[in-house]
N, C-alpha and C positions, 0 to 999 in steps of 0.2 A: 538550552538550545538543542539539545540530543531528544529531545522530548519532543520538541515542535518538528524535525525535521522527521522525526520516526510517524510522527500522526499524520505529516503532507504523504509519504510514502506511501504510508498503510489504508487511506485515504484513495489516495489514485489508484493501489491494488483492487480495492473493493470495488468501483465503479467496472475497472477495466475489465475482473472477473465478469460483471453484469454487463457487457456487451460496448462497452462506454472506452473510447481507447483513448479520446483527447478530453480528459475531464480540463475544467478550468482549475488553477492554481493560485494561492493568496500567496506575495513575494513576503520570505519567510521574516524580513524586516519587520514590516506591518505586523506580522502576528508576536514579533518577539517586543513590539511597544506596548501593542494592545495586552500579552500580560509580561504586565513588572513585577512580578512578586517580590523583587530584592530591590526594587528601589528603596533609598535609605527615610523613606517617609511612609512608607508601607508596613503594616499591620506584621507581615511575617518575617522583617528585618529586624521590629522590634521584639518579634517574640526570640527569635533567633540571640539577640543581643541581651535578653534575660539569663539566657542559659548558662551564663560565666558565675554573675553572681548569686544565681540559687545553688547551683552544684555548689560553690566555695561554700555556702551557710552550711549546705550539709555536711561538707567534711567538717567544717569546724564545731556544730552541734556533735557529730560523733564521737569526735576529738574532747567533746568535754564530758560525752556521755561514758567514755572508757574512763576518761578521770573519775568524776564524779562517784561513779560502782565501782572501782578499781577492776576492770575487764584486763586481765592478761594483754599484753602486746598481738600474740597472736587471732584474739579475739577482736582487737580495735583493729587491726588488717584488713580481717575479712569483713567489718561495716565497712571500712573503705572502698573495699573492691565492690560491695552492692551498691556505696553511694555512686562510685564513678562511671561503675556500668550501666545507672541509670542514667546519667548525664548524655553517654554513648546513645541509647537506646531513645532518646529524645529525639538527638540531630541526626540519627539514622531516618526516624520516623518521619520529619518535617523533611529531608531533602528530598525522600521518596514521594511525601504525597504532594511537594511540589511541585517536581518531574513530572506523574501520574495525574496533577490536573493542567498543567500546562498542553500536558499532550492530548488531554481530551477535547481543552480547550481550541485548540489549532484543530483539531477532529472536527469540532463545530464551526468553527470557521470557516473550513472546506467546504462541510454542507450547508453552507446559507449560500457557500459562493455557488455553488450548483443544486441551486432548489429548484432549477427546471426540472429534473432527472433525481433529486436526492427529496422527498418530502416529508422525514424526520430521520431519526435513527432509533438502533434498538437498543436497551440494557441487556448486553453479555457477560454471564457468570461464570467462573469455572468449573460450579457446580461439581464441587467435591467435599470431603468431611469436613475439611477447613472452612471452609464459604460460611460466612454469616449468613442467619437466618432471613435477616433482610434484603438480602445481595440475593438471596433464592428466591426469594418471593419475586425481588424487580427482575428477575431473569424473564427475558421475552417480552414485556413490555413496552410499548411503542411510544415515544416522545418527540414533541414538535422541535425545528430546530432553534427556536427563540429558547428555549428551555434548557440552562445547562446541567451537565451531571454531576449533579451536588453530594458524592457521597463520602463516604466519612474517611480517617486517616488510613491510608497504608491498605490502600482499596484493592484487589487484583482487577474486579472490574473495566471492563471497557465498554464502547459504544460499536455499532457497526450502522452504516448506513442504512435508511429502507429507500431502494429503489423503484419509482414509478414505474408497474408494472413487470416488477422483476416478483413475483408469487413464492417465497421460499417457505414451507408450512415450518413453525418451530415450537417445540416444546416448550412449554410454560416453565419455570420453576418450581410453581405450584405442583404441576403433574409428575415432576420430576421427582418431587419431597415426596409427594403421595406413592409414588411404586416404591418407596424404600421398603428395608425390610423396620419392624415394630426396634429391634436394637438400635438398628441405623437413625432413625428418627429420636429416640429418647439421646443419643449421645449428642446430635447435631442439636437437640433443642434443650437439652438438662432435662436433669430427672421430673423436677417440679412443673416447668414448663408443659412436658409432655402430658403428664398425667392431667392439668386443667387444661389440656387441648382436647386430653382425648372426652375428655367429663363435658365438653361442648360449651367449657366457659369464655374461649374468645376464638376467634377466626384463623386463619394464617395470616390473614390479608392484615390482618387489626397490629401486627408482630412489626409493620415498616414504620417508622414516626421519623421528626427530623429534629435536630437539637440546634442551636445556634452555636457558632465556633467563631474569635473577633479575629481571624485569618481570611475563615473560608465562607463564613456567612451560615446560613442554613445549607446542615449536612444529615445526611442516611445515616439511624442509627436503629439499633434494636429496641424495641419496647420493654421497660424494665416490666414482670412479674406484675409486680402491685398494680400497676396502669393497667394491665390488661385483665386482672381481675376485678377490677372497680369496674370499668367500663362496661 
């Protein structure tokens, strides 16, 4: 709900900066039916509901693997602590890109509700070292608003409105990757990567693909190496 009501906010700020004081509003109800993500018959209830009994398998594999090799006590500890912080590191990851598509989604919402004045949005990146390579590339790129933003888990990305007749010129991601310095780029793409970029064996553009995920459907992901050299 913190998700949706922060996208109607950020939503009505962006129109109002463009000139726009009384945007129209979706009543935040409607948007919190339209997404269920925790209904108890929904795809991320059940993934959510996996989480108990795979972490228990891996304590208890670990648990037989200290026996098994005889690992010291303080050896089978510390598998414990990697198995359990991976469990963490799950339900950290699913609550965020819950959050983070709920609010995009209520973001598209707002602009179909005001498609007189709203006629897509943009992909915005943070456009820093962190950024996935793919997240750079869709920096600046313009989408309808029938089209939502499918990108992959634990996303910093957002959307921002394009306003009819509002001209704001923006930096591609592409242009952005290209002023780096030659360091800056090898570390942002790995070493291998860099080196069949610069040898002109695949594009940047060729770097975005979309994977299937049974939560979130088709989502933004990096193009593995090998794809992009076959191709």
């Amino acid at each position: 709900m913190a998700g949706v009501n922060l996208a109607v906010k950020q939503v009505e700020s962006f129109l109002k900066a463009a000139g726009y004081a009384m945007p129209r509003s979706l009543p935040t109800n409607a948007i919190y039916s339209m997404l269920g993500f925790l209904q108890e018959d929904s795809p991320l209830w059940k993934r959510i509901g996996e989480l108990a009994p795979y972490n228990a398998q891996k304590v208890a594999d670990a648990l037989l693997e200290g026996v098994a090799f005889g690992y010291n006590p303080a050896k089978t500890a510390r598998m414990f602590e990697n198995v359990m912080g991976g469990g963490l590191t799950d339900a950290m990851r699913m609550t965020r890109t819950a959050q983070l598509y709920a609010t995009r989604e209520a973001s598209r919402a707002m602009y179909v509700a005001n498609e007189d004045i709203v006629s897509g949005w943009m992909w915005w990146s943070s456009l820093d070292s962190d950024t996935c390579m793919a997240c750079v590339i869709e920096h600046g790129t313009v989408h309808s608003n029938d089209e939502s933003m499918d990108s992959h888990y634990s996303c910093r990305c957002t959307s921002i409105p394009v306003v009819i007749g509002y001209n704001d010129q923006v930096q591609t991601g592409t242009d952005w990757f290209q002023g780096l310095s030659e360091a800056e780029q090898r570390n942002m793409m790995g070493a291998s990567a860099y080196e069949a970029w610069k040898e002109g064996k695949f594009d940047l553009s060729d770097m975005v693909t979309r994977r299937h995920d049974d939560v979130y459907g088709e989502m933004l992901a990096r193009a593995p190496l090998q794809d992009l050299i076959q191709n």
